[in-house]
Each structure stands twice: as structure tokens, then as C-alpha cells.
N, C-alpha and C positions, 0 to 999 in steps of 0.2 A: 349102033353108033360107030362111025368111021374113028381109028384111028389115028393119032396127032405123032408124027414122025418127026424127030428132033435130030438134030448134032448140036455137040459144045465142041468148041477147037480151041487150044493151046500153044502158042509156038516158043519157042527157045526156054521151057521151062526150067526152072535152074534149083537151087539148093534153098529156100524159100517154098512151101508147097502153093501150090497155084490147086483153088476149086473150082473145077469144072464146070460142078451142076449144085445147085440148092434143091430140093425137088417142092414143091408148091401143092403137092398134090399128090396119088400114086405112081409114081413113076418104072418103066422096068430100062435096065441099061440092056442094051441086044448088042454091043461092041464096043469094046475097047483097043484100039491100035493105039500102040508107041512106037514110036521111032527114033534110033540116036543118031543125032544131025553132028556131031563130031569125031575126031581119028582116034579115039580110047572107049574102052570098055568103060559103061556106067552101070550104077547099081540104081535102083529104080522103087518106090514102094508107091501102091496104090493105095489108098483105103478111103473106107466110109467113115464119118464122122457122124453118130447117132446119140441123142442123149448127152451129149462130152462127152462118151468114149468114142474111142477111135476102133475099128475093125477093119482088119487087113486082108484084104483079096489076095495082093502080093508086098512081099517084103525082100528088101534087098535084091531084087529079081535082075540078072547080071543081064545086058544089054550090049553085045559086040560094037565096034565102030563099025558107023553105015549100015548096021541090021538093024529091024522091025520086031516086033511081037504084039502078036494079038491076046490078048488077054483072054476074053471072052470067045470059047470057040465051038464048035457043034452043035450051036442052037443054046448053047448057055443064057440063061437072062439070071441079073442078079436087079432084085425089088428096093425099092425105094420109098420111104415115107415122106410125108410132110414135114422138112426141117431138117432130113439126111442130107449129107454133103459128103461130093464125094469129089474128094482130095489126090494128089498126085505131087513129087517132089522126089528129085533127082541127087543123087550124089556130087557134082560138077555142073556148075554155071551155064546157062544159057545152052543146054547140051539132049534136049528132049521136044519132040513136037507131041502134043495128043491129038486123036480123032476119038470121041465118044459117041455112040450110035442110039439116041434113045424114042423109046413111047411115052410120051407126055401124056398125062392121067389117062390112065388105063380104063375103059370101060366095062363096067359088069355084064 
């Protein structure tokens, strides 16, 4: 079975967390790009929301003005269930773009 190749986008996310993705199915994230679209350093967390807990990929993850970070890198994939959410939310206002890179139900 052909795999289903996804992106979620986010733009100007700000102090409020903004959900990417809900996953519907088995999902794997294959990248994570942030970018800080404003002139100060921001602090940055990612996580999953599984169950009602929260689980953190990155926390506080400091972010230069006008630089990028890839989250997910070397072939990293992180998995996703049915009902995971996976969340994003910036220190400063309207101050983050995302690109999330995903496989929509994974096939066996």
C-alpha cells in the first residue's frame, strides 16, 4: 500500500498553543521546521498531547530572531495514535511559523 504524505502549516503562532495535527489513525511526524518570524529570541515548546498528558519533544527550546530549527532530524520519526495531538506554542505573540511533515495512516 502506497503511502499518504501530509503537511500541517502554522503561521504567526503566538502564546496560545496552536494543534497542528489530531492524528485519526497511525500517524508518524518525519519533520518538524520552526521558524522565528520576528527581531528577539523566542523560547518555543513542542509536545504531544496523549491521554490528557502532555509529552514534550521540546521545551523552552530558544529560537534566535530570523533563525529556523528543525526539530526532527536524521531520519527521526516520532508516532502518533488515534487522538494524539500534537501541539506547539511560543513565548511572544504572533512570533512563529510551523511546517510539520507527516505519514497519514501508516500502512503494515
Amino acid at each position: 500500500m502506497a503511502q499518504d504524505f501530509e503537511r500541517d502549516i502554522a503561521r504567526q503562532i503566538g502564546t496560545s498553543a496552536t494543534t497542528l495535527r489530531t492524528a485519526d489513525s497511525d500517524d508518524a511526524l518525519v519533520g518538524i521546521s520552526l521558524a522565528n518570524i520576528v527581531a528577539t529570541q523566542i523560547l518555543v515548546d513542542v509536545y504531544i498531547t496523549s491521554s490528557a498528558n502532555d509529552y514534550y519533544l521540546g521545551k523552552d527550546i530558544p529560537i534566535p530572531a530570523g533563525a529556523s530549527l528543525q526539530l526532527l532530524d536524521g531520519g527521526a520519526k516520532v508516532v502518533l495514535q488515534s487522538g494524539d495531538a500534537l501541539k506547539i506554542v511560543s513565548d511572544t505573540a504572533n512570533s512563529l511559523d510551523a511546517w510539520v511533515s507527516v505519514v497519514d495512516s501508516i500502512s503494515t
